[in-house]
C-alpha positions in Angstrom: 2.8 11.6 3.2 0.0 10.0 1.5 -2.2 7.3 3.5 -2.1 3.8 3.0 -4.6 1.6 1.1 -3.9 -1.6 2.1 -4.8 -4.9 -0.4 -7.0 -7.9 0.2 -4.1 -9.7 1.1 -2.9 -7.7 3.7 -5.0 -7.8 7.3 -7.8 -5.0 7.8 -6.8 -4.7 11.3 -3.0 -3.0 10.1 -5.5 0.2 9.8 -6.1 0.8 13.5 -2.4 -0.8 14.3 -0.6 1.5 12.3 -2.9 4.6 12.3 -0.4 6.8 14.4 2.0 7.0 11.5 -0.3 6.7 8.4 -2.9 8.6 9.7 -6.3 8.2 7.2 -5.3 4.6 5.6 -7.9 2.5 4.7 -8.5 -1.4 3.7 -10.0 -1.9 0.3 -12.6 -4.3 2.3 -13.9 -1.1 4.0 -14.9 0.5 1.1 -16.6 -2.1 -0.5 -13.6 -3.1 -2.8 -12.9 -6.4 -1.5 -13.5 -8.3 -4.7 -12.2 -5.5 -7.1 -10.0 -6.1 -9.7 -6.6 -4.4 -9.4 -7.7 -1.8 -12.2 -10.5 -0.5 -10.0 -8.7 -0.8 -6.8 -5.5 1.4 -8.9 -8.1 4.1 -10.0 -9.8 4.3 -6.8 -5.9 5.2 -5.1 -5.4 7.3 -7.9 -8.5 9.6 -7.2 -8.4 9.5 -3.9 -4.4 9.9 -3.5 -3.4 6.6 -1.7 -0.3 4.9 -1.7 -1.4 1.6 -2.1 0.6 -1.8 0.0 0.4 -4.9 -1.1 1.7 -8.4 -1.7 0.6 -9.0 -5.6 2.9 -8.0 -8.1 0.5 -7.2 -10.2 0.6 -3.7 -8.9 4.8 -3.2 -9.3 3.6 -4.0 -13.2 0.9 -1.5 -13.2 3.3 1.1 -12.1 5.5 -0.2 -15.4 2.4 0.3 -17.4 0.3 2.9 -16.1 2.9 5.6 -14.5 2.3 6.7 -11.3 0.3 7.9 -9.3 -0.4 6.2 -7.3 2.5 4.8 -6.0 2.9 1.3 -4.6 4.8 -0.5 -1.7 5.2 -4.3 -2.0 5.8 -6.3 0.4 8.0 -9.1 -0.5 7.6 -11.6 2.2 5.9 -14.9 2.2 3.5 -15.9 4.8 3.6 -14.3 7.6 1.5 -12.7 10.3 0.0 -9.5 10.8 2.5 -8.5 13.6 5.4 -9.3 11.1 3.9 -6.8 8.7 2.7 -4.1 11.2 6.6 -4.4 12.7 7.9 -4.1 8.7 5.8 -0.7 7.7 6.6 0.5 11.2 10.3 0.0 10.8 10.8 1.0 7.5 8.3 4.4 8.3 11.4 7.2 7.2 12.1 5.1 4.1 8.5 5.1 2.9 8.3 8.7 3.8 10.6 9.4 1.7 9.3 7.0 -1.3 6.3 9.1 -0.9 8.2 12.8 -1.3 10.1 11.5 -4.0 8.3 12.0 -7.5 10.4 9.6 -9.5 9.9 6.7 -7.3 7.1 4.5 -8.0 7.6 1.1 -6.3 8.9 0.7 -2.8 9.9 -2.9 -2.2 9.6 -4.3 1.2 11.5 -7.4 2.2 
């Protein structure tokens, strides 16, 4: 499986929290990416092979557009907190294993 690059508008600390099953994710904020527009944050996965999790929609388009890789896994839900998020990607682990195998897949949704 691919590791994660998780979005500005998903918490930084989800790296450490979830680094037993997505070993070598990252946070955009840690590599200086933090105000990146999604284009350079998309090439940057894309290089670097990341899976990249998000809340924007912007990224489910680029997938439309652009092809993959890189793949992206939205996250569907409104506000809520870190722990809700960390529980949802731990949860749903075998599904997004799979999403990351499967070559025709490019957008997992999360709900």
């Amino acid at each position: 499986m691919k590791p994660l690059l998780f979005d500005q508008n998903l918490s930084p600390r989800l790296v450490n929290r979830l680094a037993d099953l997505y070993p070598g994710s990252i946070h955009i904020d840690s590599l200086g990416l933090g105000i990146a527009g999604d284009r350079e944050i998309w090439e940057y996965a894309k290089i670097h092979s990341f899976t990249i999790v998000t809340k924007d929609s912007d990224f489910s388009e680029l997938v439309l557009f652009l092809g993959i890789p890189p793949k992206v896994i939205w996250i569907r839900r409104g506000n809520c907190s870190t722990n809700a998020i960390e529980t949802l990607l731990k949860d749903n682990h075998t599904a997004i294993a799979a999403f990351c195998n499967d070559p025709e897949s490019g957008v997992l949704t999360l709900f």
